[in-house]
Backbone as a chain_set.jsonl record, in Angstrom:
{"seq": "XXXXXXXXXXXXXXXXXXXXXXXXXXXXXXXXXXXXXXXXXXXXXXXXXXXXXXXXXXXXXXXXXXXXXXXXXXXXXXXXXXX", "coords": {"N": [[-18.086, -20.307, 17.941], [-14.22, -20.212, 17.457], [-11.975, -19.753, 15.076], [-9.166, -20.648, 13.534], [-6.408, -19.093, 11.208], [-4.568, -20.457, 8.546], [-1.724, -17.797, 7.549], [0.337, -15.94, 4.887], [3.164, -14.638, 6.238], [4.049, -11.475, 4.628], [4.721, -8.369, 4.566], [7.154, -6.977, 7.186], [6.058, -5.07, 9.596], [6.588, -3.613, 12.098], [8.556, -4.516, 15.338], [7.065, -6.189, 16.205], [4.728, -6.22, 14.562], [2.917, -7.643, 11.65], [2.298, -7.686, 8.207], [-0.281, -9.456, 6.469], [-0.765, -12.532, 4.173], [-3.947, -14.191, 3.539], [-4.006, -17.342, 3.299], [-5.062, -18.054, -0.59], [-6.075, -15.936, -1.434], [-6.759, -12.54, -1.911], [-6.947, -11.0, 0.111], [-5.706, -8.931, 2.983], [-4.073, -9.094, 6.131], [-3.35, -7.446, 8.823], [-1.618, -8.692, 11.726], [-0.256, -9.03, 15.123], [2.341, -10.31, 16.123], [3.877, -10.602, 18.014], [3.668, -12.951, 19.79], [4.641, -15.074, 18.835], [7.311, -17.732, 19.221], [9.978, -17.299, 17.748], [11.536, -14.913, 15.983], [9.084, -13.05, 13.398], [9.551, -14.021, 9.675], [9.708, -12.534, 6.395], [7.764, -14.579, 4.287], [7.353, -16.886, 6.152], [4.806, -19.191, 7.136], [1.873, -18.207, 9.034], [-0.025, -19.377, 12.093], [-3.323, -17.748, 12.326], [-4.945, -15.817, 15.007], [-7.604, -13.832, 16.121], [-6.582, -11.549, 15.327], [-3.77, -12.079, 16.619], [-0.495, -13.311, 15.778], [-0.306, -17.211, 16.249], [1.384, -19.082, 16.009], [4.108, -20.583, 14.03], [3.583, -21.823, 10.947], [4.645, -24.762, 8.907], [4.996, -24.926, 5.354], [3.714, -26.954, 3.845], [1.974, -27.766, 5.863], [0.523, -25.595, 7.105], [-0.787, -25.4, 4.012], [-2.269, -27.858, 3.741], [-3.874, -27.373, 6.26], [-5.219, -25.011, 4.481], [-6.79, -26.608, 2.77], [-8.5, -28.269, 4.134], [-10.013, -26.691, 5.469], [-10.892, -24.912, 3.324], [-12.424, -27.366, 1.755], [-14.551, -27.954, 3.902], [-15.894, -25.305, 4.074], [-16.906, -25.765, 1.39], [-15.643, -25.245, -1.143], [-13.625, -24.55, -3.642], [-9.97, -24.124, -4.721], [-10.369, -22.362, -7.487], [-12.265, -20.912, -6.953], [-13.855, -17.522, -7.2], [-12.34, -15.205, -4.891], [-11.61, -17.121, -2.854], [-10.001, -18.459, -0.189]], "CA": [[-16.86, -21.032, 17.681], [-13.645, -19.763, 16.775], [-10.987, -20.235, 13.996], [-7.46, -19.783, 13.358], [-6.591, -19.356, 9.836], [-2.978, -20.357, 8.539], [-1.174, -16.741, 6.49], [2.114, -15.955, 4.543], [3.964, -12.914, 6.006], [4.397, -10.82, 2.731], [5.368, -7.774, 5.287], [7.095, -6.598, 8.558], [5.686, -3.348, 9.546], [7.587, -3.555, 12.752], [9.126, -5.774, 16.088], [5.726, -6.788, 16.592], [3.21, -6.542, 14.102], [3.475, -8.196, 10.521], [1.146, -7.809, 7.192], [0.005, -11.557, 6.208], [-1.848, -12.886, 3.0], [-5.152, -15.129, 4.392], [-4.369, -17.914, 1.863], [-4.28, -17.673, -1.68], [-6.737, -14.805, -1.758], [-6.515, -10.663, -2.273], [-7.397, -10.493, 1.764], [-4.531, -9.028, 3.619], [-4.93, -8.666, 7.801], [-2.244, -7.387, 9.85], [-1.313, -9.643, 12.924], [0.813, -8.868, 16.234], [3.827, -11.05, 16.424], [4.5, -10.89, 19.996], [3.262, -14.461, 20.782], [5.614, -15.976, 18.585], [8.605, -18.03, 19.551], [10.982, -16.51, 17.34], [10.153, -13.577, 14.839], [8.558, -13.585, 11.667], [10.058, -13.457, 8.384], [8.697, -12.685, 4.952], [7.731, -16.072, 3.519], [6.82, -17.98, 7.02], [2.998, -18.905, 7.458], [1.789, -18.364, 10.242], [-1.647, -19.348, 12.279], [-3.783, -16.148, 12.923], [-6.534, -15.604, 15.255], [-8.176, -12.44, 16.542], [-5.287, -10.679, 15.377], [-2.112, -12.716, 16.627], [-0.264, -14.677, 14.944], [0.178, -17.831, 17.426], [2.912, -20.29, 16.197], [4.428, -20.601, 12.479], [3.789, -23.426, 10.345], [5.632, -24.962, 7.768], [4.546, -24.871, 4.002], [2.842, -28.408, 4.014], [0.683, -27.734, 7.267], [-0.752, -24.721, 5.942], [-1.279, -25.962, 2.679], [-3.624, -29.146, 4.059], [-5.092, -26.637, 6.645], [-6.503, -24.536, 4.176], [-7.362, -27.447, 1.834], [-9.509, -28.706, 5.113], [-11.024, -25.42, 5.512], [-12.155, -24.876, 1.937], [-13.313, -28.247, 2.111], [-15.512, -27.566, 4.847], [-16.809, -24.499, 3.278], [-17.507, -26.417, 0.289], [-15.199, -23.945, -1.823], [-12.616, -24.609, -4.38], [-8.713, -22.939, -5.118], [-10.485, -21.735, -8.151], [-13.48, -20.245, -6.327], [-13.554, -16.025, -7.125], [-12.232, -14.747, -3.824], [-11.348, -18.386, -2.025], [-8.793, -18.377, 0.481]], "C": [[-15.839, -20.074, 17.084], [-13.008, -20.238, 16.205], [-10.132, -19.403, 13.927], [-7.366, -19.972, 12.038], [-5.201, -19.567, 9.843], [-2.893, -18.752, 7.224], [0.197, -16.616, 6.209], [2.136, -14.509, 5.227], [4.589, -12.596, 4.891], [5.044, -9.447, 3.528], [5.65, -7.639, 6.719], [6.985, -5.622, 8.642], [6.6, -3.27, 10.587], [8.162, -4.764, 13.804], [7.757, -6.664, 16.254], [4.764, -7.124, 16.025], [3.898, -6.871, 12.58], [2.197, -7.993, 9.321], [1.08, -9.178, 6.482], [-1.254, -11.531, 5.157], [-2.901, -14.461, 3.759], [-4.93, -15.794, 3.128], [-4.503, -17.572, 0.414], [-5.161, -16.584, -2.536], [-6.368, -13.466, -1.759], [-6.351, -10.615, -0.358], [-6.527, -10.394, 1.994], [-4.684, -8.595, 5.228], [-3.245, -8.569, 8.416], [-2.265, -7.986, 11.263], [-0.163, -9.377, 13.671], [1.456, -10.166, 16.244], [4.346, -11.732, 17.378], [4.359, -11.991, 20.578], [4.172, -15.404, 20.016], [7.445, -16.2, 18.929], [10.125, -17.12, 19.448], [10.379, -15.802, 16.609], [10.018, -13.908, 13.707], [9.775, -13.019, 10.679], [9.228, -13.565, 7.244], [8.78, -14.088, 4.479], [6.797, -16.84, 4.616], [5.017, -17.827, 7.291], [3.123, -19.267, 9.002], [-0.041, -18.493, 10.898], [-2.381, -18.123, 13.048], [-5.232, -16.473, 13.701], [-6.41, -14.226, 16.284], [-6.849, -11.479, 16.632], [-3.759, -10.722, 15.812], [-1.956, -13.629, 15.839], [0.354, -15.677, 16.231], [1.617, -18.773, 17.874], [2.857, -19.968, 14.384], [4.153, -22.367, 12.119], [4.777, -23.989, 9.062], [4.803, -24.914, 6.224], [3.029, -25.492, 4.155], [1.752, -28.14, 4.82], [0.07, -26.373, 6.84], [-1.427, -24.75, 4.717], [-2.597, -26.904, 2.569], [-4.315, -28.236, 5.316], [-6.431, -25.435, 5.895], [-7.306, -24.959, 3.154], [-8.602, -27.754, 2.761], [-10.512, -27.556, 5.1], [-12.154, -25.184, 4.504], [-13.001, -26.286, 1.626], [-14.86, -28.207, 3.013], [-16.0, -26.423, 4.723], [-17.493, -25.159, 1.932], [-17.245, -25.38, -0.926], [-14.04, -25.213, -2.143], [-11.345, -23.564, -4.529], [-9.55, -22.008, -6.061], [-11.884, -21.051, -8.317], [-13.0, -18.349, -6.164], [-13.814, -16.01, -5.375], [-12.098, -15.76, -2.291], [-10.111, -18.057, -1.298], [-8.057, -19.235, 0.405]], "O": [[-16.239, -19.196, 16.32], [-13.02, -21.451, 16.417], [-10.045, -18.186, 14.085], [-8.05, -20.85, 11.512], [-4.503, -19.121, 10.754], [-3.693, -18.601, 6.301], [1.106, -17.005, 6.942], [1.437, -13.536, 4.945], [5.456, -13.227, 4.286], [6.183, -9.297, 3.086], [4.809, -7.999, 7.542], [7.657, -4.891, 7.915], [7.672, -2.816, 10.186], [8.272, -5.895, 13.33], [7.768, -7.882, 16.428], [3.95, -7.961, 16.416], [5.04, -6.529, 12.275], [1.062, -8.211, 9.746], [2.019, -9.842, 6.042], [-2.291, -10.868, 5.193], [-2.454, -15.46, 4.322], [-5.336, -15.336, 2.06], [-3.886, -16.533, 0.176], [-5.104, -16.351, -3.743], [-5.17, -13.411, -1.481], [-5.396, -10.032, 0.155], [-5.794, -11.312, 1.625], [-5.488, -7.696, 5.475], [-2.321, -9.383, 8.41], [-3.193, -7.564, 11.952], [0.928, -9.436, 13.104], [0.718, -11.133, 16.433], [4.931, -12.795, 17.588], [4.783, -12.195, 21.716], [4.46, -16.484, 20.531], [8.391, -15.412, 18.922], [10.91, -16.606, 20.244], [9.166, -15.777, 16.403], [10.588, -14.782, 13.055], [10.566, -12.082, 10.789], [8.315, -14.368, 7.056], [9.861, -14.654, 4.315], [5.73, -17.351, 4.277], [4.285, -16.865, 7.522], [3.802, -19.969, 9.752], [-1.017, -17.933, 10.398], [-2.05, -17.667, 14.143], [-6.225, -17.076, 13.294], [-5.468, -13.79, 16.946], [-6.309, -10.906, 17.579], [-2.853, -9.922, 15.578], [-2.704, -14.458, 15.32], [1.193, -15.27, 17.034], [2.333, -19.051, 18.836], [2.002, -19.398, 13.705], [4.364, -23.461, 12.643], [5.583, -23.272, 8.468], [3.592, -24.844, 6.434], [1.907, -25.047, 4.394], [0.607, -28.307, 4.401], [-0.968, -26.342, 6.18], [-2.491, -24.186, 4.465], [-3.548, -26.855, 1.788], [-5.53, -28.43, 5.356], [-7.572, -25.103, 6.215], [-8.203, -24.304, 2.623], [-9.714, -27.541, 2.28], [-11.681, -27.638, 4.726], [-13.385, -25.189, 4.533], [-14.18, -26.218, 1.276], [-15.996, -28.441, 2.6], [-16.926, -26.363, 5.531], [-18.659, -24.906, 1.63], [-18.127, -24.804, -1.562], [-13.679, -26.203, -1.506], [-11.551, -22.351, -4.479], [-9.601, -20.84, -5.675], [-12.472, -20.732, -9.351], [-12.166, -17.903, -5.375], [-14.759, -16.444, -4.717], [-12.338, -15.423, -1.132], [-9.236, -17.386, -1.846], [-6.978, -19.178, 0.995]]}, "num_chains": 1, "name": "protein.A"}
């Protein structure tokens, strides 16, 4: 099975590729760009898998996707090293 995770872009390295925080953890994964609509900016989350980012989400929808997630790990916000 795979999974998309929602991330904040924190940088743009360039037209294409972006540095993104995995949730509200240390983890940082760089993600190609190129599949989205319009381009990233610092702040927008966006959903990542195998290294693209696919569409942006808004605050809210990443917020309850990675509440679902850690849910379904059976992990807490204030779990050392939780996403």
């Amino acid at each position: 099975m795979c999974l998309a995770i929602p991330a904040e872009v924190v940088e743009i390295q360039s037209d294409t590729m972006a540095k993104c925080r995995v949730g509200q953890s240390e983890t940082y994964i760089d993600a190609s760009t190129m599949l989205l609509e319009s381009p990233a900016e610092i702040g927008d989350f966006v959903i990542v898998h195998a290294g693209f980012a696919l569409r942006k989400l808004d605050f809210d929808e990443a917020q309850e996707t990675l509440r679902l997630l850690r849910q379904m790990a059976g992990i807490n916000e204030s779990t050392p090293g939780a996403f």
